[in-house]
FIBA-996170 format. One record per residue: x, y, z of N, C-alpha, C, O in turn. Coordinates in steps of 0.02 Angstrom, whole numbers, plus 50000, padded with zeros to 5 digits. Example, Ala and Ser with C-alpha at 12.3 -4.5 7.8 and 13.67 -1.06 7.14 Angstrom:
506604971650390506154977550390506604983550390507124983450423/506424988850354506844994750357506455000250394506705005750402/
***
This chain:
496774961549953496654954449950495904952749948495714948249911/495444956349988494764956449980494404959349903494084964449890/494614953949865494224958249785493384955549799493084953449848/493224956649743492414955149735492384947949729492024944149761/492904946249675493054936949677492984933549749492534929849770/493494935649779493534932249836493094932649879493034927149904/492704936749905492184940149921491454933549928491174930249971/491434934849848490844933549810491024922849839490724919149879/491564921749799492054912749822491874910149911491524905349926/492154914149950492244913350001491784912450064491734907750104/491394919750056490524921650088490304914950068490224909950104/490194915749984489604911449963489654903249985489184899850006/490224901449977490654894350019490304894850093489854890650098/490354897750135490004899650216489434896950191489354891050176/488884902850186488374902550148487994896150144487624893550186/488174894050085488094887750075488034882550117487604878250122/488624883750153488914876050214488374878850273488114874250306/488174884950290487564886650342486954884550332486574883650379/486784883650270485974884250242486074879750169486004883750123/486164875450153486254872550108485634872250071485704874150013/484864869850092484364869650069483854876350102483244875850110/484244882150117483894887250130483844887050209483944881550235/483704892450250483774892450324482934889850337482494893350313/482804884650368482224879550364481864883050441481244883050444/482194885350490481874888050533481514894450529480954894950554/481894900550492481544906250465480824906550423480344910350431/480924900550369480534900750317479824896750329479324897750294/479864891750388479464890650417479134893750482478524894850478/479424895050538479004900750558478944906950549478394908650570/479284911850525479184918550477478594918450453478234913450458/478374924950418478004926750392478524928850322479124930150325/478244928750280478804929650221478854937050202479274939050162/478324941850239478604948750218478514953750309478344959350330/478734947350334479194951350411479794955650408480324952550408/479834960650407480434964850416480804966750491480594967750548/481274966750466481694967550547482194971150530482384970150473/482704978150585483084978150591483914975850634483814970850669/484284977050636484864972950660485474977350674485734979750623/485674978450717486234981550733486994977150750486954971950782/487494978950735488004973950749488294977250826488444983250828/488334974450865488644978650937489134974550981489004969051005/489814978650990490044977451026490034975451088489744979151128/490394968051116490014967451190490814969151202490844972951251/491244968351185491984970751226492484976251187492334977451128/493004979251211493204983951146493754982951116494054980051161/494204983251062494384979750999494534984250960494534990250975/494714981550897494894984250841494544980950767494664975750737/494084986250753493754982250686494174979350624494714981550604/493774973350595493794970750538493314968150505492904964950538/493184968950417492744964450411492384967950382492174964750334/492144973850383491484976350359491294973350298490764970250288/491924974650241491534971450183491224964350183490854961650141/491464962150242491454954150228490784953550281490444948450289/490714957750305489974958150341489424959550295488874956650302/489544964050247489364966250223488744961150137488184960650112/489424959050132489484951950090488934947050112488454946350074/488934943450173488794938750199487814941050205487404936850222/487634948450188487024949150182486714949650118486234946650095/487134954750089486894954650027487094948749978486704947449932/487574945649985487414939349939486654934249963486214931549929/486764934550023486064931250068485214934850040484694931550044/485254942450009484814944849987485024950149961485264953350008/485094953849897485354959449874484934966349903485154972049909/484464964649914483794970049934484064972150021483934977350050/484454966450046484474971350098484774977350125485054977850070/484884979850141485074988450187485694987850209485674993150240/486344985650221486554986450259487344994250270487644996750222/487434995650333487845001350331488234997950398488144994950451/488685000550357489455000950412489495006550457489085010750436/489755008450504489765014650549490535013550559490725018150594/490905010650547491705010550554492145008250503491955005050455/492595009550511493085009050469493435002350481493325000250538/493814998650446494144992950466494734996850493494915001650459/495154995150568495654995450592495525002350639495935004650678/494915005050628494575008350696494395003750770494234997850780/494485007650799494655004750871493665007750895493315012350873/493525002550948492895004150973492835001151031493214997151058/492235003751051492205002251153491794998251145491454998151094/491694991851219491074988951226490474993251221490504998951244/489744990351182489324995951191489164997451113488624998051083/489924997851087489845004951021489494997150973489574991150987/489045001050903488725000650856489185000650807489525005750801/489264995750770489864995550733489394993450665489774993150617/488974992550653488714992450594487814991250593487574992050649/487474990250558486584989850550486524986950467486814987250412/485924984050500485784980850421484844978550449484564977250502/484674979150385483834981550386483614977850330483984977050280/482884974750335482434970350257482134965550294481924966150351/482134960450256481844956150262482074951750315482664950150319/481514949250367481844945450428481954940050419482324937650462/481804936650378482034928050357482844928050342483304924250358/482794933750306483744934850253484004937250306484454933850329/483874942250336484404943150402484504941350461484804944450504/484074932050469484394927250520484764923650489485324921650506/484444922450433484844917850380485644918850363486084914750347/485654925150373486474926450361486804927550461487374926550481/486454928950487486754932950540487474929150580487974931950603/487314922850576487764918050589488404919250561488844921350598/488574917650473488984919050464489244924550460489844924450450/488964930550466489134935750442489434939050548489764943750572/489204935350564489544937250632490294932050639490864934050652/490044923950625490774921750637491174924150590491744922250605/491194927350540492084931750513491834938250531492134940650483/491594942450552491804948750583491954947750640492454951350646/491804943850718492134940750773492854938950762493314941150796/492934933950704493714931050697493964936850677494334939350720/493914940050628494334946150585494484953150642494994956650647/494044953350668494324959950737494454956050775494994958850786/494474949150829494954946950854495764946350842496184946350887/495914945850757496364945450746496634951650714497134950450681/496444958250715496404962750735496624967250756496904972450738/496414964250812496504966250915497314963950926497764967350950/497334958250904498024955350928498264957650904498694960550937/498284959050827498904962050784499094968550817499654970250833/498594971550823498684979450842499224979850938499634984050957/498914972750977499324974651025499924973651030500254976251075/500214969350978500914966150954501334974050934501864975850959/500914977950881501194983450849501264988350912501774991650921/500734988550951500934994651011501634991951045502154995151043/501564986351071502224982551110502834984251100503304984751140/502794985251021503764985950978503524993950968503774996450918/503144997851002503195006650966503855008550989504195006851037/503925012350941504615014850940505405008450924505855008950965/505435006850907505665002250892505715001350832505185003450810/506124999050778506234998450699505894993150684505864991750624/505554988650737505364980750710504604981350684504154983750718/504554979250628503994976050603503794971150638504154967050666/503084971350638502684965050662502324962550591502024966350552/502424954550583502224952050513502004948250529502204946050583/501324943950486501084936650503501334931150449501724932350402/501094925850462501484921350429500954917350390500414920150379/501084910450366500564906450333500314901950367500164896250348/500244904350424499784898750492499274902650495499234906450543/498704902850438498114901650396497564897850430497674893050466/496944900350416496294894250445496314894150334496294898650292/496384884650326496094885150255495774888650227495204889650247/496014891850170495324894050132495184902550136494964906050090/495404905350219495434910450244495804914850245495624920150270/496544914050213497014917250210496964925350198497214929550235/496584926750138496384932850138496014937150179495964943350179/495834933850207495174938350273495754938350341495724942550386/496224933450339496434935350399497094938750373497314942750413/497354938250333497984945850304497584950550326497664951650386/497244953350303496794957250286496684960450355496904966050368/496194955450415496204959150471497064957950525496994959150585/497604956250507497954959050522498304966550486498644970150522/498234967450447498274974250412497944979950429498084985850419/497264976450471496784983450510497244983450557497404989250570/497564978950593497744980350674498434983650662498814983750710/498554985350628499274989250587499974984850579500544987250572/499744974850584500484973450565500594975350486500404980250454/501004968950464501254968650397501114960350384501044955550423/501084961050307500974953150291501614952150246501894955750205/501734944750273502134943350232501984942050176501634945750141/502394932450144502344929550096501674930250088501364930450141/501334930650036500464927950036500494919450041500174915950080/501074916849979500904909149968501594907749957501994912449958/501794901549945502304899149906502454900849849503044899349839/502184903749797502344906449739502544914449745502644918449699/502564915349802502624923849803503594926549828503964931349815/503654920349866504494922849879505044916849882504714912449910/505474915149874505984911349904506094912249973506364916950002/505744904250009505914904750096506194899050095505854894050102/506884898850086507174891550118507164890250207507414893950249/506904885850213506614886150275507304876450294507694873750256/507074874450376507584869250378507634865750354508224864450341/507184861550330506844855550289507334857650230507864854850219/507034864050187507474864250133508414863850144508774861050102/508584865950185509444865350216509454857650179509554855350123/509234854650256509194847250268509294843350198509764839850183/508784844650162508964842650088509594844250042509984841150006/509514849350058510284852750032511014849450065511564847650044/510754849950112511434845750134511644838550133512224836750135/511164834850129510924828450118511254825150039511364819450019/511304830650016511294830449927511814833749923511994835149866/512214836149976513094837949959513284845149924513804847849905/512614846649924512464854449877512814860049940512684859750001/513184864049913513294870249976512784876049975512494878049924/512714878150026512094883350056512274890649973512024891549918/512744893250006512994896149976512884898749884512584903149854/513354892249865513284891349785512604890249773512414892649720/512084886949812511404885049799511184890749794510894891149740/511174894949820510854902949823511084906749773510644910649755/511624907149740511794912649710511514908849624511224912449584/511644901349607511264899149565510524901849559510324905849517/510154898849608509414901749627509244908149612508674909149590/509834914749624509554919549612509744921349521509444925449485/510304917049505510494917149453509744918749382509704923149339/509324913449400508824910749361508054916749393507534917249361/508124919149436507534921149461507364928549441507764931949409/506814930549460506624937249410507124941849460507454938949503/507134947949453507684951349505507254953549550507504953549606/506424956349546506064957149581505894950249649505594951349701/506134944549630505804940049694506284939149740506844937149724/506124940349797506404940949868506554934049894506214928949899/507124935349909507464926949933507674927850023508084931750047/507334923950053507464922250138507734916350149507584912550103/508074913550192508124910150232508204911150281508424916050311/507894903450305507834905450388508534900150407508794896450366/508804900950488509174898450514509054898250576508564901050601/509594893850617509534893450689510084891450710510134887050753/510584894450681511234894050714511714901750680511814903550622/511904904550740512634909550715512764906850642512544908350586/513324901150671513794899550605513584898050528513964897450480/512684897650532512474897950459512314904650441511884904350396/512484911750458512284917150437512914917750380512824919950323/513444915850400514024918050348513904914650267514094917750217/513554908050263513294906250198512664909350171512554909350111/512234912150219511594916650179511764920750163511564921950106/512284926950195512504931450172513004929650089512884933050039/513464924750091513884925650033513314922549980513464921749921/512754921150002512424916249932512144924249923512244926549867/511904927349956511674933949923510714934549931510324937349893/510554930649998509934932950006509934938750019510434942250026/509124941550024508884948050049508674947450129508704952350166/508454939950153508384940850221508504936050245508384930350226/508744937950291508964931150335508464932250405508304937350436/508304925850414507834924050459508004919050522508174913150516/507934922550579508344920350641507784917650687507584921650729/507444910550684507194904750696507414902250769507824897750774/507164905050821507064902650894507824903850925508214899650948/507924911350917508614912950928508644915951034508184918151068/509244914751050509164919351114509064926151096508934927451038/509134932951162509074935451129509744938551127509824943051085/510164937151160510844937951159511324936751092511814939751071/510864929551062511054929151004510704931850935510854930350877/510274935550953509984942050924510214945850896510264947650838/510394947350950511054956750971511824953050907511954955850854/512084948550924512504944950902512454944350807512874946350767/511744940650794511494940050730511484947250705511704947550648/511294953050730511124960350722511704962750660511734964350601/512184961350729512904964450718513384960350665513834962150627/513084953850680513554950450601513474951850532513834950950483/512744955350542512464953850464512464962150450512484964350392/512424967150517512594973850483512354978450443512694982950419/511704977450431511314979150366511504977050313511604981550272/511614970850289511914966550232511074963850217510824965250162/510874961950242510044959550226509574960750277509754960850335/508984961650261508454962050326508454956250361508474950350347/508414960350422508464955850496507804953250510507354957450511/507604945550525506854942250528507004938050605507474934150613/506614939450646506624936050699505974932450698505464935250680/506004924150724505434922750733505394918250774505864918350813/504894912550786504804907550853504564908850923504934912450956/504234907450942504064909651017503944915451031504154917451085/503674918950998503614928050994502874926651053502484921851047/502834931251097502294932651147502284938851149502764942351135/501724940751166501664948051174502014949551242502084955651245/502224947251288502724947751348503514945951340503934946051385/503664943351237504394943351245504474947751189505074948951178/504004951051143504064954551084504444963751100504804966351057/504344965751138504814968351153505584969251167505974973451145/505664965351199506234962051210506504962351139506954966051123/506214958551100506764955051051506864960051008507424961650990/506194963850985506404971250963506594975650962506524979950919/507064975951038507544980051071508314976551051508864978751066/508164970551012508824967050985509174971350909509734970250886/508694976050883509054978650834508504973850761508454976150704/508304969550778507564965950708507624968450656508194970950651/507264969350603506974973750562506074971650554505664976150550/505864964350551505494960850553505414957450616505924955250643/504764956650646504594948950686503894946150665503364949250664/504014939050647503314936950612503304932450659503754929550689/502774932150661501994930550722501534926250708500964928050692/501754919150713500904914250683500544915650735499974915550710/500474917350802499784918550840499444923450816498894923950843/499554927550773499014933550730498644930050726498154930650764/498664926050692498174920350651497964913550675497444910650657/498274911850705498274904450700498224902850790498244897150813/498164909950836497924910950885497394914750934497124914850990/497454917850870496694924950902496244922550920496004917450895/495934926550985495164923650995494664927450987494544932451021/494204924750927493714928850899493394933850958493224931951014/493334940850932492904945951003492214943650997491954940450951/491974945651047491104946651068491004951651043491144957251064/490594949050962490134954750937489234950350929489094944650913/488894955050946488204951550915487954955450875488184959450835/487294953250895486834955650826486144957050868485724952750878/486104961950885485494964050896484974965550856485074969750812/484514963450858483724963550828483394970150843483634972450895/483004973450820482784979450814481884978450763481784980250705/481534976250795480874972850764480454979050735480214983050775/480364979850669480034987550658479344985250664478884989250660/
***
């Protein structure tokens, strides 16, 4: 998801919104051929993300500058550890340091979480997946650092799968249309490659997702009794999606229900960026 496009779109968008007419504090007291180096360092320990996008956030800021990664995205590191350096010109590397720290902070925060979600269900058949509870604009950087922390991503967008979600029911039913016949039309017309879900929140609507002929059925703020229950109705007839209220203190649990999937908007749409800085290194 991190191409050069997006990269190049996204950074430069930051960028921009940081320094619009150039960083006015550097360029005035600086000296214009001050050099400095910069280390990125861990103040707590985590799971990296981001490099390229650290990476990005300098050299679009100045192509001339230096910078090196020392980790891998979805490497794990201690308070303390050196997770990356970048060296040149000292105007360009305050000028970026800002942004180039707030998305490597957010991206290994979210990370961190993903990765403790995935330890929680080890051993266990359940996927941990995120969802489209997105910061605008960001979607790719934060797939992305949930993919270091070893979940799975789902949908990317609306154009990528069939999710009849309640709203869509509601309409459907509203309009006299059956669950059922609506689905098997739907798949009638659709490429054979696109994946059809719905979600639910009752037992008695699994018997219409199944005869319309989705691939997953999605079990929307279920007990977990009615879990175990949903498990066994559907039988390996479609992948099993649990979701709603997932905590890292009930995600076990529910993945002991037999799952195949549990998607998770706090990946995203709850992480709290780690403590990384930026240490200065004055040559």
């Amino acid at each position: 998801m991190l191409t050069p496009a997006t990269l190049a779109r996204v950074v430069g968008a930051a960028l921009e919104e940081d320094a619009p007419w150039g960083d006015l504090t550097s360029t005035t007291l600086l000296p214009p051929d001050a050099r400095a180096a910069a280390d990125l360092v861990a103040r707590e320990p985590g799971v990296f993300s981001g490099g390229e996008v650290f990476t990005a956030a300098f050299r679009l800021t100045d192509a001339a500058l230096t910078v090196d990664v020392h980790v891998g995205d979805g490497d794990e590191f201690g308070a303390g550890d050196v997770l990356a350096s970048v060296s040149g010109s000292a105007r360009s590397i305050l000028t970026a340091e800002r942004v180039a720290l707030n998305f490597t902070q957010r991206m290994s925060g979210i990370a961190t979480l993903a990765a403790a979600y995935v330890r929680a269900v080890a051993g266990t058949q359940a996927r941990i997946a995120d969802t489209r509870k997105t910061t605008p604009g960001l979607r790719a950087f934060e797939r992305h650092a949930v993919a270091s922390g070893g979940g799975r991503n789902h949908r990317y967008s609306l154009s990528d799968a069939v999710m009849a979600k309640d709203n869509h029911l509601a309409v459907l039913k509203r309009s006299g249309t059956d669950l059922a016949t609506a689905l098997r039309e739907a798949l009638s017309r659709l490429p054979h490659t696109t994946h059809v879900i719905v979600e639910v929140d009752r037992l008695d609507q699994i018997g219409d997702v199944l005869e319309g002929g989705a691939h997953t059925v999605l079990l929307d703020n279920f007990t977990l009794d009615d879990l175990r229950r949903a498990v066994a109705l559907i039988d390996g007839r479609a992948t099993v999606e649990a979701s709603g209220g997932v905590t890292l203190e009930t995600v076990r649990d529910i993945a002991a229900t037999g799952v195949d999937v549990i998607s998770v908007g706090a990946l995203t749409h709850s992480a709290r960026a780690l403590d990384l800085g930026l240490d200065l290194r004055i040559d």
